[in-house]
C-alpha positions in Angstrom: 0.0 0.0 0.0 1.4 3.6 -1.1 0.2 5.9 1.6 -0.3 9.6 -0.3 0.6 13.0 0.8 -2.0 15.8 1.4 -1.3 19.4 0.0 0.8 21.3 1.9 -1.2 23.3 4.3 1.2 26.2 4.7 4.6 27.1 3.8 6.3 27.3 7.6 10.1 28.5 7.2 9.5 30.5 4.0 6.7 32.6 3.9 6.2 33.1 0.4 3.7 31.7 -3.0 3.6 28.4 -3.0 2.5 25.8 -5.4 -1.2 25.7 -6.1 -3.1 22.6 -5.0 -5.5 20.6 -6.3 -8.3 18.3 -4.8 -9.1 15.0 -5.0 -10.7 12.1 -3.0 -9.1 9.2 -2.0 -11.3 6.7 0.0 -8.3 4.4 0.6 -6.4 6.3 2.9 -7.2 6.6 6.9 -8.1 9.6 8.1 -10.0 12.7 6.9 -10.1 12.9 3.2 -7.3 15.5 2.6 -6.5 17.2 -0.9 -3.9 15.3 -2.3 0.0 17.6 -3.5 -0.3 18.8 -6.9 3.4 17.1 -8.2 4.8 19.7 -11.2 6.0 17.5 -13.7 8.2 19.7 -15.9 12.2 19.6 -15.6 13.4 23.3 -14.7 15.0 25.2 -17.7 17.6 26.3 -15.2 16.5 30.1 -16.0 13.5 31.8 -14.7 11.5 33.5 -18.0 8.9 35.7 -18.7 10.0 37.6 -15.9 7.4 40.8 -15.8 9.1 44.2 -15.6 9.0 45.3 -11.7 6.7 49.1 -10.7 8.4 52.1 -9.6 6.4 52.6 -6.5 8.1 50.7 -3.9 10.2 52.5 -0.9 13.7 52.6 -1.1 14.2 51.4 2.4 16.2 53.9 3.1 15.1 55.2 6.1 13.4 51.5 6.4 13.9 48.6 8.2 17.2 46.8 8.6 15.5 43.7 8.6 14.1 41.3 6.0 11.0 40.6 7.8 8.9 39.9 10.8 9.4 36.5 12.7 5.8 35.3 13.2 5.2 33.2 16.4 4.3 30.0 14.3 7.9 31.0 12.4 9.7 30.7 15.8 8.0 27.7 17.9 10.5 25.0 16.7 13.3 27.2 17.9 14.8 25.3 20.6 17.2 22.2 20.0 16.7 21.2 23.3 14.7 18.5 24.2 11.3 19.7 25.9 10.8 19.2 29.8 9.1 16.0 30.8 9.8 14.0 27.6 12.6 11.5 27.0 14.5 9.9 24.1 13.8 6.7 22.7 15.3 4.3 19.9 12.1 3.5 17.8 8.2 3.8 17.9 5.5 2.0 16.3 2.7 3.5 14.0 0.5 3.1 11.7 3.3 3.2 8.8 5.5 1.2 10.6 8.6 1.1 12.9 10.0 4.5 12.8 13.5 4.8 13.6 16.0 7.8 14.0 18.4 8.4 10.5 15.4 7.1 8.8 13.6 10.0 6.5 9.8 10.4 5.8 7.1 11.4 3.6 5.0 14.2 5.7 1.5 14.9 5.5 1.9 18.6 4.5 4.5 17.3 1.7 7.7 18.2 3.1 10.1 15.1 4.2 11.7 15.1 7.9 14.9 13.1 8.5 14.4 11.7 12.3 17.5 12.8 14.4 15.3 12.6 17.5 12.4 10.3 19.0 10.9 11.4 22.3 7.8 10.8 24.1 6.1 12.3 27.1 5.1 8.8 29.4 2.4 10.9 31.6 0.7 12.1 28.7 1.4 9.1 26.2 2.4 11.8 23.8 5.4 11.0 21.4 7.3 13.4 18.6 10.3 13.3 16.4 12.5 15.8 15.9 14.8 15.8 13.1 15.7 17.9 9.7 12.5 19.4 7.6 13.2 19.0 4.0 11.4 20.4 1.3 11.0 20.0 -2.6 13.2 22.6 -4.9 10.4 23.8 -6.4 8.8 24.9 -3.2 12.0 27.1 -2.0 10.3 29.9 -3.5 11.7 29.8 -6.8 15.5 30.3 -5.9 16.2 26.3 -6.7 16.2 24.6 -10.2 13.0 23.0 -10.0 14.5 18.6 -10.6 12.2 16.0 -9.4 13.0 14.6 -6.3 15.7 16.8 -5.6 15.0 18.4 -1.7 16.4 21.2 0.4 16.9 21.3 4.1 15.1 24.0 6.0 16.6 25.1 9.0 16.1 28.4 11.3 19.1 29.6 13.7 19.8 32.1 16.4 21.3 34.9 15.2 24.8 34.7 16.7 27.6 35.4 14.2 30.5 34.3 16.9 28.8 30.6 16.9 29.2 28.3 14.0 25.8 26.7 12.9 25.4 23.2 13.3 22.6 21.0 11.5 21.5 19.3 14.6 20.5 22.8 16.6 18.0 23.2 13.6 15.6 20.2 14.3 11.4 20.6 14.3 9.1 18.8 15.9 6.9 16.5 14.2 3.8 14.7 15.7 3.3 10.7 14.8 0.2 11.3 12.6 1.9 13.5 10.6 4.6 10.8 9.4 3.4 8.9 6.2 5.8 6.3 4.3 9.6 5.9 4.6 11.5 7.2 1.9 15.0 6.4 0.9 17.4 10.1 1.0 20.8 10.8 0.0 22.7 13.9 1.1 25.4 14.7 -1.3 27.8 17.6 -2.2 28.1 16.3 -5.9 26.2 18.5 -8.6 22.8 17.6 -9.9 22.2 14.8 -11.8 25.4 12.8 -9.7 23.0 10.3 -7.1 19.7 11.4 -8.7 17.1 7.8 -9.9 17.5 9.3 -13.2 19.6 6.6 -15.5 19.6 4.2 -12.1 15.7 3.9 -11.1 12.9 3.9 -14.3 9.6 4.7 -13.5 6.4 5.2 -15.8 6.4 8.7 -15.5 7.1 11.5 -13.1 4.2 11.6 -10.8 5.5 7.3 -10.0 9.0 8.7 -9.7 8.2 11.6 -7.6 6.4 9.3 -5.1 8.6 6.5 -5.0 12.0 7.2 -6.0 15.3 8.6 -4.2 15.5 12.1 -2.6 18.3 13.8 -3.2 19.2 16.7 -0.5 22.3 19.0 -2.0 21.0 22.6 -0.5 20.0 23.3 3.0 18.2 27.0 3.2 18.1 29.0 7.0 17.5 31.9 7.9 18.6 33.4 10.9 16.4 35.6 13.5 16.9 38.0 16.1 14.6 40.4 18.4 11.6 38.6 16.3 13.1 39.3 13.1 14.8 37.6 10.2 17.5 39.1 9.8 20.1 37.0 7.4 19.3 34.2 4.8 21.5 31.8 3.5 21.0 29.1 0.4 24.2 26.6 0.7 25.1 23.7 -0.8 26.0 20.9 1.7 29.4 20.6 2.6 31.4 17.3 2.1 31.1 17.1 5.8 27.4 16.9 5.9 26.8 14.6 3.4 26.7 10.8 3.2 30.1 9.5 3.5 29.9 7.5 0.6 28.3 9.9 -1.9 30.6 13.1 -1.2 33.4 14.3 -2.9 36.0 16.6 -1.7 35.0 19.8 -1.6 38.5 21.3 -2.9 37.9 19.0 -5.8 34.9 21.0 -6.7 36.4 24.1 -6.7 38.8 22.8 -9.2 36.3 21.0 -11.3 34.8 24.9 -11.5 37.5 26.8 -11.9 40.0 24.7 -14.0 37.7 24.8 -17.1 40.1 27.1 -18.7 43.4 28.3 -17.1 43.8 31.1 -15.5 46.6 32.6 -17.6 44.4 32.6 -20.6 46.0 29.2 -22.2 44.6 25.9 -23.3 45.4 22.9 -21.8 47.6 21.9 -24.4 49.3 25.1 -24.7 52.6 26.4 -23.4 51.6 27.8 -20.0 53.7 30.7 -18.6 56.0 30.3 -15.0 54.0 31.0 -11.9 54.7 34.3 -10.6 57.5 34.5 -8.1 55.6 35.1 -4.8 54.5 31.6 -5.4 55.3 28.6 -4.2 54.0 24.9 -5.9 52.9 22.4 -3.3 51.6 19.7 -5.4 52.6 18.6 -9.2 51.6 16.0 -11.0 52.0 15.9 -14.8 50.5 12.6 -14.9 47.0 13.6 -14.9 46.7 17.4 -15.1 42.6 17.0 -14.9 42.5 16.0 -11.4 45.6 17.5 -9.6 46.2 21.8 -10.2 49.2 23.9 -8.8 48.2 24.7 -6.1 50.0 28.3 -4.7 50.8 29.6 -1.4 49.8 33.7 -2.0 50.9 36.2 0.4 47.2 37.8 1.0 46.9 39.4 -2.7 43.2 38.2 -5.0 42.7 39.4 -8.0 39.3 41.0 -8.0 36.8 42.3 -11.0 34.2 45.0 -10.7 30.8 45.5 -12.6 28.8 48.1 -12.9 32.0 49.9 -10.7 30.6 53.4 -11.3 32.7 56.1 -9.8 34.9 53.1 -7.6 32.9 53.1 -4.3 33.5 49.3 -4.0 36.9 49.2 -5.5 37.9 51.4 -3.6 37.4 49.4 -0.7 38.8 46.7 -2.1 42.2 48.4 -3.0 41.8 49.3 1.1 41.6 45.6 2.0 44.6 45.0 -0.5 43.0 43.0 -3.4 44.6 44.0 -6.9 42.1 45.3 -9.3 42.0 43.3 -12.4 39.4 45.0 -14.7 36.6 47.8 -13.5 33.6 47.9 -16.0 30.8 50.6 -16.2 29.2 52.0 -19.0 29.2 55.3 -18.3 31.6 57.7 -19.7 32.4 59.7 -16.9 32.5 57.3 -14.4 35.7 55.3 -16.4 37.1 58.8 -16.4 36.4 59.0 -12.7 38.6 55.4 -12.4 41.2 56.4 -14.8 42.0 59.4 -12.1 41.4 57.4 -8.8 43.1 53.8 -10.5 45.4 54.5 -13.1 47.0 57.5 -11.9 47.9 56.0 -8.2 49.2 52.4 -10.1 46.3 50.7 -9.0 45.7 49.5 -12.6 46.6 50.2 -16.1 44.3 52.2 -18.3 42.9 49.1 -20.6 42.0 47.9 -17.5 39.0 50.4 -17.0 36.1 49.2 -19.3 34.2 51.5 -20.8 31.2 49.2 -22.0 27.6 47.4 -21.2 26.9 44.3 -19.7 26.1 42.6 -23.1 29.0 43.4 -24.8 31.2 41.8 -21.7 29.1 38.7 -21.6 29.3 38.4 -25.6 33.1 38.8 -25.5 32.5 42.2 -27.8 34.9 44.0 -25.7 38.4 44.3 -27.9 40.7 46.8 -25.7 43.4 45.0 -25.7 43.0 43.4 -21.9 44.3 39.8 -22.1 41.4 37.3 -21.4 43.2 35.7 -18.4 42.5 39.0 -16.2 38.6 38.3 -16.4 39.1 35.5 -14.4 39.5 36.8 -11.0 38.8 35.3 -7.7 36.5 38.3 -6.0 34.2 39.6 -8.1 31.7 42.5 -7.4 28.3 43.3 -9.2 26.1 46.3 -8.8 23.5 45.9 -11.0 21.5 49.1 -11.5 19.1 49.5 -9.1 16.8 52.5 -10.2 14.5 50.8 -11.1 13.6 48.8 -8.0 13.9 51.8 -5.9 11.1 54.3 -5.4 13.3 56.9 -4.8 13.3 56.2 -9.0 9.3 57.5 -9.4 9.2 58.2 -12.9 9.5 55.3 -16.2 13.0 55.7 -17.8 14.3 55.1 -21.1 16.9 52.9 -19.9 14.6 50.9 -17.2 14.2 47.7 -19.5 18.1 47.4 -20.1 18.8 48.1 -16.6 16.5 45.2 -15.2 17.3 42.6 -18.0 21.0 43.4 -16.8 20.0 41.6 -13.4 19.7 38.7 -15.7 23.2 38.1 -17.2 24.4 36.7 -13.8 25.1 33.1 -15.6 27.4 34.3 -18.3 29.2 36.6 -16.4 30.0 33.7 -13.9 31.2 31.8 -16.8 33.9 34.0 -18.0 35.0 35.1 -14.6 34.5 32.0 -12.4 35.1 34.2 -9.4 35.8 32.3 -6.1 33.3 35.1 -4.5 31.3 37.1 -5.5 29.1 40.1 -4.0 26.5 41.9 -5.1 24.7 45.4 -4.1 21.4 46.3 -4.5 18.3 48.3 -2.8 16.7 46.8 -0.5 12.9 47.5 -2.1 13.9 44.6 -4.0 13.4 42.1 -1.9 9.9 43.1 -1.7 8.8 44.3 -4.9 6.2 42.0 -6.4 7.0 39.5 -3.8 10.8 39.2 -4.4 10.4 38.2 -8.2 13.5 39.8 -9.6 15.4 39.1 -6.4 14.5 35.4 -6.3 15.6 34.9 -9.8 19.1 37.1 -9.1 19.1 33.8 -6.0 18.0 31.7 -8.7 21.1 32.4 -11.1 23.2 32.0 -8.6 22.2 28.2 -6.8 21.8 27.3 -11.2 25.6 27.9 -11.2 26.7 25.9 -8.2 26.9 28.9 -5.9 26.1 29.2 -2.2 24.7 32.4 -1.2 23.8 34.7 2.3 22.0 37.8 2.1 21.2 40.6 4.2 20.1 44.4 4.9 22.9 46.0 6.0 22.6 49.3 7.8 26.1 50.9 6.4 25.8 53.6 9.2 26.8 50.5 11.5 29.9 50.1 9.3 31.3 54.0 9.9 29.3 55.8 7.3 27.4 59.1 8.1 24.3 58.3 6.4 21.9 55.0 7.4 21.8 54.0 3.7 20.3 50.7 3.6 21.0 48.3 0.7 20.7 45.0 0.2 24.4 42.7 0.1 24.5 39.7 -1.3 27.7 37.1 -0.5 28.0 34.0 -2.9 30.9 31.3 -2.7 31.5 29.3 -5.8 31.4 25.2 -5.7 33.7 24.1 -3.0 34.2 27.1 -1.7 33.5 28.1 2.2 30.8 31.0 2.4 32.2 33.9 4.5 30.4 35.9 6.6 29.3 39.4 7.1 31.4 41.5 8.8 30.6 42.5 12.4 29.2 46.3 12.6 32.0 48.6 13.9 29.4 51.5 15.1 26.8 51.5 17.6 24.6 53.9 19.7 26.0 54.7 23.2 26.4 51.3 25.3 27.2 48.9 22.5 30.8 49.0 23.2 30.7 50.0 19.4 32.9 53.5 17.5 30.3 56.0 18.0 28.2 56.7 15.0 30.3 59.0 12.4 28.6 62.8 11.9 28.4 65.4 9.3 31.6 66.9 11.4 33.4 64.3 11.8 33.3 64.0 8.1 33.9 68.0 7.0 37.0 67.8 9.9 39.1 65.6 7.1 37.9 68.0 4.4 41.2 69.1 2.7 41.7 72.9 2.0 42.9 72.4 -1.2 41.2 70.9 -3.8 40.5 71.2 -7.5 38.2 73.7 -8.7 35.4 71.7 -10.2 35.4 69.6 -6.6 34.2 72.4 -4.5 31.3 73.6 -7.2 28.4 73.9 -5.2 24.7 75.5 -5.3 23.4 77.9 -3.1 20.5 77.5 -0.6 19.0 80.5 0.0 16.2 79.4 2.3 18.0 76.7 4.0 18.3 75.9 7.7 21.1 75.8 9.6 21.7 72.4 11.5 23.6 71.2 14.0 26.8 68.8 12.3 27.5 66.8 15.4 24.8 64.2 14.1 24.5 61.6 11.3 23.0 62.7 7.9 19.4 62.2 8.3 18.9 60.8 5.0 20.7 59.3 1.8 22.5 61.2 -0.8 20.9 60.2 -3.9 22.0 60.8 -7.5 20.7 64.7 -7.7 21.9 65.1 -3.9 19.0 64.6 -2.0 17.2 66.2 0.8 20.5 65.7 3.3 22.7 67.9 0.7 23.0 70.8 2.7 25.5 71.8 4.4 25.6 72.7 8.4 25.3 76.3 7.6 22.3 76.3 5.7 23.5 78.7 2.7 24.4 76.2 0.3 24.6 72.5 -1.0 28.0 70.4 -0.6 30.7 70.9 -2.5 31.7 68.2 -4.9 34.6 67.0 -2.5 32.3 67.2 0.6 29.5 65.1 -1.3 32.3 62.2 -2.1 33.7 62.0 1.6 30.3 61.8 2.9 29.9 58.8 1.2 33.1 57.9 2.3 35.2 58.8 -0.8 38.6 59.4 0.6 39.8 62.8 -0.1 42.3 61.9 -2.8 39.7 60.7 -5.2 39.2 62.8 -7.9 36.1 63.1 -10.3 35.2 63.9 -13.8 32.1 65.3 -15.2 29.7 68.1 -14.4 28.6 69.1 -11.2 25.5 66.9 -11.9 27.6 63.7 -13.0 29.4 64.1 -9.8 26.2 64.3 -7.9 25.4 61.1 -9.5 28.0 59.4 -9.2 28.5 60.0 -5.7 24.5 59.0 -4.9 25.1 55.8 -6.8 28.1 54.7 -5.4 28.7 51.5 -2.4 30.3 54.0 0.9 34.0 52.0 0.3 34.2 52.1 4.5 31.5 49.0 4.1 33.0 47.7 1.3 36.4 48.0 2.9 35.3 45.3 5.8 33.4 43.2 3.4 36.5 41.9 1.3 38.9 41.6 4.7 36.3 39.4 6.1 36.3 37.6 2.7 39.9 37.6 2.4 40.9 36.7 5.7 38.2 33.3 4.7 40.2 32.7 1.8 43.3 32.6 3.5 41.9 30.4 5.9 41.0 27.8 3.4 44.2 28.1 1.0 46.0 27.0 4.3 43.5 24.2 4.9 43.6 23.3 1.2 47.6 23.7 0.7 47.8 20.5 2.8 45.0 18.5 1.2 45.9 15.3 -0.6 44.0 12.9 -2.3 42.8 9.9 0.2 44.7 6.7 -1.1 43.0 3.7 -1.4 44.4 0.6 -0.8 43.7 -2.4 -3.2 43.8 -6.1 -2.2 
């Protein structure tokens, strides 16, 4: 007898659409009649289409929350790992679908799958549970997973607590014993999709039989981690070698390599004369006898290349130069904004010239770009994107000419992984994007990503918390390629009184650093002839935005802020020079990432890079030994 699953009832770690469901009756089966899971048949396409073009009416969170959303009490009530008061562990129960037994995973009544790590009862009450690991169906992850039959994702929910690692088994739910239904056979595996999968090992009718009966195959797990009530952080990661089956892993460095030994870094084929390593490297492991499975592997001395797209005036780049990545290639489209980077970049030896890219997104992906920059400096192993983001933000009110382009950019993410295969790689964006029409173009930004093998976290990060002088509140987005480890966020370095925290930075602190001498065009300013004088020994009370913004005024309420005083307010140091009008400046500046976040960011990523080039500079292959 083949015991069927009802339709899931609600969604209860992601609180998003969820499949429709359909009703049927089904005499055979104990127990009210439930409606029985709609099962979608189609193999995902790996790319979400027909993607509908987002409204400009949405808030730009600026001023917002610095959350993702509200925890709801249903959200939070399988918090605790601990096992409740009064109950006690046991080996194995008996129900109505047989002897359940912990490691064993099962078909739930609701349609998710729980992997039994856990089985406690209450004697008093004759009450018995399991706990264990809730597992869901990629195509009910809210669109961020390819959607492959019987392919499942753990969903977990953590403390917020970025000093304590997360383990699996502090994520377990409870589970009453009439929600169980029939045993099914899982696999948890770090290998790509189809590696493990019934397909080519299992044959079934069709679908539907396949979809009931065959193996699951877990390679994700999704949390999301909550503080004060709130979510705060998400993360979509593929499962470590550790946390998969034993026998179905394979080493995680091996992935990595799989990835990003497609095509060599120097820019030669395999079979091509490859050029001497540099000489602040050292080779740990050689073997010419089978160059597909063993790579060079180098001991660097804290020096990644990095990539920047979308760079705009360098507000990113800048704070990667700060945390002492070398700058491979900056691209932007616009004119004065490459100008901007040839001052700021080439003049200070940062980068050559052809290194600045003055072209679109489409042209990079297609390979149109011909300015003489050698193919092997695409590949980099930190990449940043920043997307352009007017038109998710309602601070962007009215339809542009360029609105199409800018959000069909959001959806070159693939291609652009392809020719850079970055270890990392971050991305920017408002924060109204998480919510505009429920996510969509976010979740298919998430969705890009997991297609390519990459893990990803996410948060809204307040960069006021990170020493800038305005709250600006964008969404950041960390993704680690195959293999790779994810880093973390950065702790904040500014607080309100009490944290132990740098004290927020203010509009003085700021003008203090203001050099006297500057170039003309940087201290062009308007006049404010009805303006307001304020005190400067407070934060900026709102944004700068590309035409300035309500905060561009300065303390003395006579006049706007010079150019120079508008680029260190959002953290510009004061050697940075600009080009362009007054208004290309001002849009440059209320475009640009503060560098002071960005700064943090890439040591946090580079310090976990360093950590696993050490881990991996000892890793050898594990010998087996053959009678």
């Amino acid at each position: 007898m083949v015991l069927r699953r009802a339709a899931p009832k609600s969604a209860e770690v992601i609180d998003l659409d969820d499949d429709q469901d359909t009703t049927s009756s089904n005499s055979g089966t104990r127990g009210p009649i439930r409606p029985r899971e709609t099962i979608e048949l189609d193999e995902d396409d790996d790319l979400i289409e027909n993607f509908s073009f987002i409204d400009l009416t949405e808030d730009d969170g600026l001023d917002g929350p610095d959350y993702i959303r509200e925890a709801t009490p249903h959200f939070l009530q399988d918090s605790s790992p601990n096992v409740p008061y009064g109950y006690r562990q046991i080996n194995s129960v008996q129900s109505f679908a047989g002897t359940l037994k912990i490691g064993e995973c099962y078909d739930l009544t609701d349609g998710d799958f729980l992997l039994v790590k856990q089985i406690i009862e209450r004697p008093t009450k004759r009450k018995t549970s399991l706990r264990g690991i809730l597992l869901r169906r990629n195509r009910r992850v809210n669109d961020m997973l390819p959607k492959k039959t019987n392919e499942v994702c753990m969903i977990m929910k953590a403390k917020s607590n970025p000093k304590s690692k997360l383990s699996i088994e502090d994520c377990l739910v409870s589970r009453p014993l009439k929600a169980i239904l029939t045993r099914r056979v899982l696999i948890c595996t770090n290998r790509p999709f189809p590696d493990h999968s019934f397909r080519g090992v299992e044959f079934y009718p069709n679908l539907e039989t396949a979809a009931e009966l065959g193996v699951l195959v877990c390679r994700w797990k999704y949390v999301e981690f909550y503080d004060d009530c709130k979510v705060k952080e998400e993360m979509l990661c593929r499962l470590s070698e550790a946390q998969g089956d034993r026998a179905k892993v394979v080493p995680d460095v091996m992935l990595s390599r799989m990835w990003r030994k497609e095509e060599p870094r120097d820019g030669t084929r395999k079979n091509e004369k490859k050029e001497k390593p540099d000489a602040d490297t050292i080779d740990l492991v050689s073997d010419d006898e089978d160059e597909d499975l063993i790579e060079v592997r180098h001991v660097r001395q804290n020096v990644y290349s990095y990539g920047d797209i979308c760079a705009g005036a360098g507000g990113v780049s800048t704070g990667a130069v700060q945390a002492g990545l070398k700058l491979n290639f900056l691209l932007d489209h616009c004119r004065d904004a490459c100008e901007t980077l040839k001052l700021s970049f080439v003049r200070t030896g940062h980068c050559h010239s052809n290194q600045i890219l003055c072209a679109d997104i489409h042209d990079f992906c297609t390979g149109q770009i011909a300015l003489g920059l050698a193919n092997g400096l695409f590949r980099v192993e930190i990449l940043h994107i920043s997307f352009p983001c007017q038109p998710h933000s309602a601070v962007h009110t009215v339809p542009g000419k360029d609105d199409d382009a800018n959000i069909a950019a959001g959806y070159s993410v693939i291609p652009i992984l392809q020719k850079c295969k970055p270890r990392i790689v971050t991305f920017e964006q408002t924060s109204g994007i998480v919510t505009h029409r429920g996510g969509y173009h976010f979740r298919a930004l998430i969705h890009q990503l997991t297609v390519a093998g990459y893990s990803a976290r996410w948060r809204i990060v307040n960069m006021a918390q990170y020493g800038n002088v305005q709250a600006r509140k964008r969404l950041i987005i960390i993704a680690a390629g195959p293999g790779e480890v994810l880093p973390a966020f950065p702790p904040p370095t500014h607080g309100p009184p009490g944290s132990g925290l740098k004290p927020y930075t203010t509009v003085q602190d700021v003008l203090a650093k203001v050099p006297r001498h500057n170039p003309p065009h940087m201290v062009a300013h308007t006049t404010k002839p009805h303006g307001v004088p304020y005190d400067p020994r407070q934060p900026l009370k709102s944004a700068i935005t590309c035409d300035g913004g309500k905060s561009d005024m300065h303390p003395s309420g006579t006049r706007s802020f010079n150019m120079r005083e508008l680029s260190m307010l959002q953290s510009f140091p004061a050697t940075h020079d600009f080009s362009g009008t007054m208004t290309s400046i001002r849009k440059q500046c209320g475009n640009a990432v503060p560098s002071c976040f960005a700064k943090l960011m890439f040591e946090e990523i580079t310090q976990s890079l360093n950590k696993r080039d050490r881990e991996v500079a000892n890793w050898r292959p594990e010998v087996i030994a053959l009678d």
